[in-house]
C-alpha positions as a Python dict, from the first residue, in 0.01 Angstrom:
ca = {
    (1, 'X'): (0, 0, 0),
    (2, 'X'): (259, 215, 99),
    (3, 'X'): (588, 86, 388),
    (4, 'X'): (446, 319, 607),
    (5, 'X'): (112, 170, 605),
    (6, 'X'): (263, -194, 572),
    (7, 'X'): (509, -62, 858),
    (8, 'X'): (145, 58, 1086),
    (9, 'X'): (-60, -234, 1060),
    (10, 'X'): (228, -453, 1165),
    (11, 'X'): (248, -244, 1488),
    (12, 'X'): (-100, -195, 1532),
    (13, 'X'): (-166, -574, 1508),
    (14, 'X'): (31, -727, 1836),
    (15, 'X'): (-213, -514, 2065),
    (16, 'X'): (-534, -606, 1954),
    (17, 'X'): (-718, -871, 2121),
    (18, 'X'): (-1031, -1057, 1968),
    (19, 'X'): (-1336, -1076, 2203),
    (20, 'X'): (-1738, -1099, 2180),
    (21, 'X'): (-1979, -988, 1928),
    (22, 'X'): (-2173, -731, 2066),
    (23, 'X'): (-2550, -775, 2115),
    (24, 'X'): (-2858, -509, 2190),
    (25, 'X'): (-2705, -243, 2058),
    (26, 'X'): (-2928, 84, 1989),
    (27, 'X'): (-2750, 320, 1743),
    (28, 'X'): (-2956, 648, 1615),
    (29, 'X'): (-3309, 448, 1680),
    (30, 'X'): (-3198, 142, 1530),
    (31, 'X'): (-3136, -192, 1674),
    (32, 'X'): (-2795, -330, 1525),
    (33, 'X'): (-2643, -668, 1430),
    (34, 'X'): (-2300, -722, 1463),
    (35, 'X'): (-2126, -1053, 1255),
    (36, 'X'): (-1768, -985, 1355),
    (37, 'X'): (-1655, -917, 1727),
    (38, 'X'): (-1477, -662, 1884),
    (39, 'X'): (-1101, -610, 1875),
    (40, 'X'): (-1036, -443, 2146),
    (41, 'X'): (-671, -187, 2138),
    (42, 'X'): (-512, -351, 2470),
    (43, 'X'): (-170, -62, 2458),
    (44, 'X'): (-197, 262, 2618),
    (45, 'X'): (-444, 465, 2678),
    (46, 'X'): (-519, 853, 2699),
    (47, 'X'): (-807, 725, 2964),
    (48, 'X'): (-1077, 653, 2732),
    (49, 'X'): (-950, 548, 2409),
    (50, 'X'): (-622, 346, 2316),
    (51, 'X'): (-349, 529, 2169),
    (52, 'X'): (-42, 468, 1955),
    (53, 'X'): (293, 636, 1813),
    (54, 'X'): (243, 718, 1458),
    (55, 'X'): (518, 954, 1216),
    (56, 'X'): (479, 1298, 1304),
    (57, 'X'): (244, 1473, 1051),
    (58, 'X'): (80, 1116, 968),
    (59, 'X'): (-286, 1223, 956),
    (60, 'X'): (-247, 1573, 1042),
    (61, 'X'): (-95, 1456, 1404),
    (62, 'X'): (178, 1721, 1528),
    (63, 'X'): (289, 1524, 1852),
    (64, 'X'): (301, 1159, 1676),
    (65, 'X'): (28, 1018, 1898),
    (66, 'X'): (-272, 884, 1723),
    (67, 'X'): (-618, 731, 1893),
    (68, 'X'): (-630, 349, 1770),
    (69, 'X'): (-927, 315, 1624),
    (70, 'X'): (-869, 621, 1419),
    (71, 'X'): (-541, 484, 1327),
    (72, 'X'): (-742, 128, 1207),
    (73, 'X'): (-998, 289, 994),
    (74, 'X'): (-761, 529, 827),
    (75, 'X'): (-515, 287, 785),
    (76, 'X'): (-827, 82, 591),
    (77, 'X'): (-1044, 342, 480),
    (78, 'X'): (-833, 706, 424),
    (79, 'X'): (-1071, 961, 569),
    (80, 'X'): (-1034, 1369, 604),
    (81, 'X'): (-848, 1440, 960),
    (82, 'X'): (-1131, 1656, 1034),
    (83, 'X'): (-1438, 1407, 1067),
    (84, 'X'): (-1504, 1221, 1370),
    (85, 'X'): (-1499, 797, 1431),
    (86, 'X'): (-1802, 678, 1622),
    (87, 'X'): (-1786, 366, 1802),
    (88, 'X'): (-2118, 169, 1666),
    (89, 'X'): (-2045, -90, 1910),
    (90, 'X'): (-2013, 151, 2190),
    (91, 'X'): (-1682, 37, 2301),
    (92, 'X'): (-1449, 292, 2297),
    (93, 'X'): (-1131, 34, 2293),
    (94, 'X'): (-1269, -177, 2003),
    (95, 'X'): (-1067, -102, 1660),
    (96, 'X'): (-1287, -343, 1442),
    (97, 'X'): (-1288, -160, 1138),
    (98, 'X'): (-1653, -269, 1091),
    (99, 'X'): (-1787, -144, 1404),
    (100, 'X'): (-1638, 186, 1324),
    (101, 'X'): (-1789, 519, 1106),
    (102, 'X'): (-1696, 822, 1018),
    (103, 'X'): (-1917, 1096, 1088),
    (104, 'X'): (-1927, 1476, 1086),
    (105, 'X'): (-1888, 1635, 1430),
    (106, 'X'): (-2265, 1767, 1433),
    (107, 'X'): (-2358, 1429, 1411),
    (108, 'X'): (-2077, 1297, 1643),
    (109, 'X'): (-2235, 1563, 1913),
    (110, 'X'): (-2605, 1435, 1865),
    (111, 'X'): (-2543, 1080, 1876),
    (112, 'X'): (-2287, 1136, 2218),
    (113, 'X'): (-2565, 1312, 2376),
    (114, 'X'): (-2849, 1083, 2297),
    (115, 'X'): (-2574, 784, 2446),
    (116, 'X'): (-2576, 999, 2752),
    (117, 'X'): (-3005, 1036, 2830),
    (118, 'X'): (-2986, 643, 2699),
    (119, 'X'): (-2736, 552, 2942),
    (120, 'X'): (-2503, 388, 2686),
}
């Protein structure tokens, strides 16, 4: 693991705050089952999702500002720039690396809009 990464999830840590497990969740037809809770980003936000200070040009960023749970999964999982992170647990703070996939933007698109005829 490189300083930078060491350097990351040492200031990604302090705003992350441990809360339920998430229950009833219907993802892409499928009920799902959750064994660790959500850790929900508790820093700034850009409205919707949390957001953090990362080296300029750290995963294809130009203004050093990176969405939290992107920086999490990457940070645990290196992933092209170019795919989308959906939120399984439908939380948009949560930065639970296992309530987190990537996905293609296609899919990203369908799944948003069947949230939005579900309600979720």
């Amino acid at each position: 693991m490189t300083i930078r990464r060491k350097h990351l999830i040492k200031k990604l840590q302090p705003f992350l705050e441990t809360t339920t497990i998430p229950k009833g969740i219907i993802h892409d037809g499928k009920e799902l089952h959750f064994h660790r809770p959500c850790k929900l980003f508790r820093g700034a936000t850009d409205g919707e999702y949390g957001v953090i200070r990362v080296p300029k040009g750290f995963m294809g960023v130009k203004d050093g500002v990176v969405r939290a749970h992107r920086l999490a999964l990457y940070l645990k999982t290196p992933f092209p720039v170019k795919m989308q992170v959906d939120h399984l647990c439908r939380n948009t703070l949560c930065c639970e690396e296992t309530h987190l996939v990537i996905i293609g933007p296609k899919t990203h698109g369908r799944l948003s809009k069947e949230d939005q005829i579900d309600g979720n």
